[in-house]
Phi, psi and omega in degrees: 000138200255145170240121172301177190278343170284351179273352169273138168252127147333140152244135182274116191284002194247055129296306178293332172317290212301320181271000170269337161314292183279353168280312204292313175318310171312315183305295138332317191271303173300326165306293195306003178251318151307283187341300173303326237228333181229164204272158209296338197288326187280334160316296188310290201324312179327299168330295189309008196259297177304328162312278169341295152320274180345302193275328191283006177267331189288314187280352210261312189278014199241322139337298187289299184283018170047054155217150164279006198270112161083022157309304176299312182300318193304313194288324210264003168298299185301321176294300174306326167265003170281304190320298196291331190294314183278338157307280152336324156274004180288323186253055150243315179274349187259336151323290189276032151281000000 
């Protein structure tokens, strides 16, 4: 027996967008202020750590709402734009250095 789509919740489909967004950001936000804010040897380092975060935040928000839908799909969103965004201040710190 088919249940029609009004007996069904809406799922707002830019949810998973919204939490790759604010990760990315989260990201974004945190490289370029270790950049600035620390000497180059000590940036690198750093970068691993914000990478980490970035994926234990994927995993922490997939926790939080108890669902597995689109977990996998989530991480490597997150990943390819944590990788690119800390790529980018990287060949920033080896330009001005």
């Amino acid at each position: 027996m088919k249940t029609s789509s009004k007996t069904q919740a809406a799922k707002p489909a830019n949810t998973p967008w919204l939490r790759i967004g604010v990760i990315w950001a989260a990201t974004l936000i945190a490289s370029v202020v270790i950049a600035l804010t620390q000497d180059r040897a000590h940036a690198f380092a750093w970068y691993g750590a914000i990478l980490a975060g970035s994926m234990a935040l994927v995993s922490v928000a997939h926790l939080i709402k108890s669902s597995i839908d689109g977990f996998v799909r989530e991480l490597i969103y997150v990943a390819g734009g944590s990788y690119l965004i800390l790529a980018l201040t990287s060949v920033y710190l080896f330009i001005a250095s």
